[in-house]
C-alpha positions in Angstrom: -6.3 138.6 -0.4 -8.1 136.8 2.4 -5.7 136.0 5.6 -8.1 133.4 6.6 -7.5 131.5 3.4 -4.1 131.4 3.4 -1.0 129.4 5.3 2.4 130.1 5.4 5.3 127.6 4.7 8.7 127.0 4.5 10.3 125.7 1.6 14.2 125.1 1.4 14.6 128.2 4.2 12.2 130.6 2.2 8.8 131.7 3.8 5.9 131.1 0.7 1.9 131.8 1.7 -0.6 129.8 0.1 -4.1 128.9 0.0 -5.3 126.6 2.1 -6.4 123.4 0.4 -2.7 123.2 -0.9 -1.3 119.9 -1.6 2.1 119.0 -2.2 1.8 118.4 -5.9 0.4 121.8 -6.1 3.4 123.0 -5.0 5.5 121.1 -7.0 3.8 122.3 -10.0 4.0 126.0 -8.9 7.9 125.5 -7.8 8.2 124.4 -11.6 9.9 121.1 -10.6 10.8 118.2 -12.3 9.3 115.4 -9.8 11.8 112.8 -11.3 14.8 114.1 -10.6 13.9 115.2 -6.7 13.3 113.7 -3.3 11.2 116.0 -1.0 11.1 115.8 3.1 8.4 117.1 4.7 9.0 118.5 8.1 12.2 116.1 8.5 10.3 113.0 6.5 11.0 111.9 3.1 7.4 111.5 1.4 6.3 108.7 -1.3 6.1 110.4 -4.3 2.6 109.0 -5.7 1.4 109.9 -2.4 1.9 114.0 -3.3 -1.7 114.7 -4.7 -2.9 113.7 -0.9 -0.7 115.4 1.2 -2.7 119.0 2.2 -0.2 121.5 3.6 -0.5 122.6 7.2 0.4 126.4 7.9 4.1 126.4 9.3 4.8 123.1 7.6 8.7 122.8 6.4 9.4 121.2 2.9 12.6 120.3 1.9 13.3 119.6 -2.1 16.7 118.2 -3.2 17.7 117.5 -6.6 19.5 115.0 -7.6 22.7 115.6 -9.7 24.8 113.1 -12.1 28.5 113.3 -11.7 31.4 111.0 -12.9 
């Protein structure tokens, strides 16, 4: 594993490394998550969700993915 290729993040308080080149919706798909029922904050800003594709992770960057739960 190349160092030089790689960035670290934070994603709801746990430390991930990935490649560089990553964009949000590569994380989202990695993370397993279901886009519809989530709002995610990127280092204290809430991003537009058909913007995901073109947002390229920065190392040290901090995401923030909340899900949304139904209640009555």
């Amino acid at each position: 594993m190349n160092k030089k290729n790689k960035i670290k993040i934070v994603v709801n308080g746990r430390l991930l490394t990935v490649n560089l080149k990553f964009t949000l919706k590569n994380l989202v798909k990695k993370l397993k998550t279901p886009i519809n029922k989530v709002a995610i904050e990127l280092n204290e800003e809430i991003i537009d969700k058909k913007k995901l594709s073109k947002i390229f992770l920065k190392n040290k960057d901090k995401i923030e993915i909340v899900h949304f739960i139904g209640g009555g």
